[in-house]
C-alpha positions, -999 to +999 in steps of 0.1 A: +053+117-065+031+105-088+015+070-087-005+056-113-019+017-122-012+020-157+022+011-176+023+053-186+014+083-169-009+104-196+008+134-207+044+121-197+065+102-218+090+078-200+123+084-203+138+055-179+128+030-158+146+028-120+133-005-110+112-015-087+100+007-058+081-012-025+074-005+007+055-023+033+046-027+065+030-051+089-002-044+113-018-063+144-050-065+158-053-053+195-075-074+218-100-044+218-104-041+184-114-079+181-141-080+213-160-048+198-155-068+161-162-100+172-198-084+183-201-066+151-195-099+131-225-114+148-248-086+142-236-080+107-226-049+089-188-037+081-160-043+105-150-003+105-117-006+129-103-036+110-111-013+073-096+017+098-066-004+105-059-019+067-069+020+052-036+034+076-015-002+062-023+007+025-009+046+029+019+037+050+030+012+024+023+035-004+043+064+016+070+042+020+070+033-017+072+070-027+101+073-002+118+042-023+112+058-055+126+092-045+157+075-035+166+061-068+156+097-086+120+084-095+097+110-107+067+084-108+059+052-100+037+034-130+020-003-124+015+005-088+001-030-069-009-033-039-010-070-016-018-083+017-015-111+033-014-128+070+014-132+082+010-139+121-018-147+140-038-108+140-008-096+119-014-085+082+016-071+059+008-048+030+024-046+005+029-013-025+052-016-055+056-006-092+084+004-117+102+038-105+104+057-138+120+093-148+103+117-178+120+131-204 
């Protein structure tokens, strides 16, 4: 499956669009996590288990697009977005979607 950002896929030319494809999914912080961040936000420098954490969000929700996609007969899915938000206390959703399209 094919994603791209763009409203074509170069070298393809669309022949229908499916509608929108998503998939998402929602992650939490463990207590862990935020002791060892919470002392890596006072000393400075990337907070690596928290990029870890959204990294693994972002392909889930992308996988779970694809699996959207394939389900209506999608071949690609053009304007692919990606989104997060907070959604609990520790918890972040992310969310992937774009317009399922077929080639000719």
């Amino acid at each position: 499956m094919e994603f791209v950002t763009t409203e074509t896929v170069p070298g393809e030319e669309i022949n229908d669009s499916l509608g929108i494809a998503r998939g998402n999914t929602v992650k939490a912080r463990n207590v862990g996590r935020d002791i060892t961040q919470s002392i890596r936000n006072i000393t400075g420098g990337e907070l690596k288990a928290y990029s870890e954490l959204l990294t693994d969000a972002r392909d889930e929700a992308l996988e779970r697009m694809a699996e959207d996609a394939r389900s209506m007969g999608a071949d690609a899915v053009v304007n692919v977005r990606l989104e997060s938000s907070e959604i609990a206390n520790g918890g972040s959703e992310v969310i992937a979607y774009g317009t399922a399209v077929t080639f000719e």
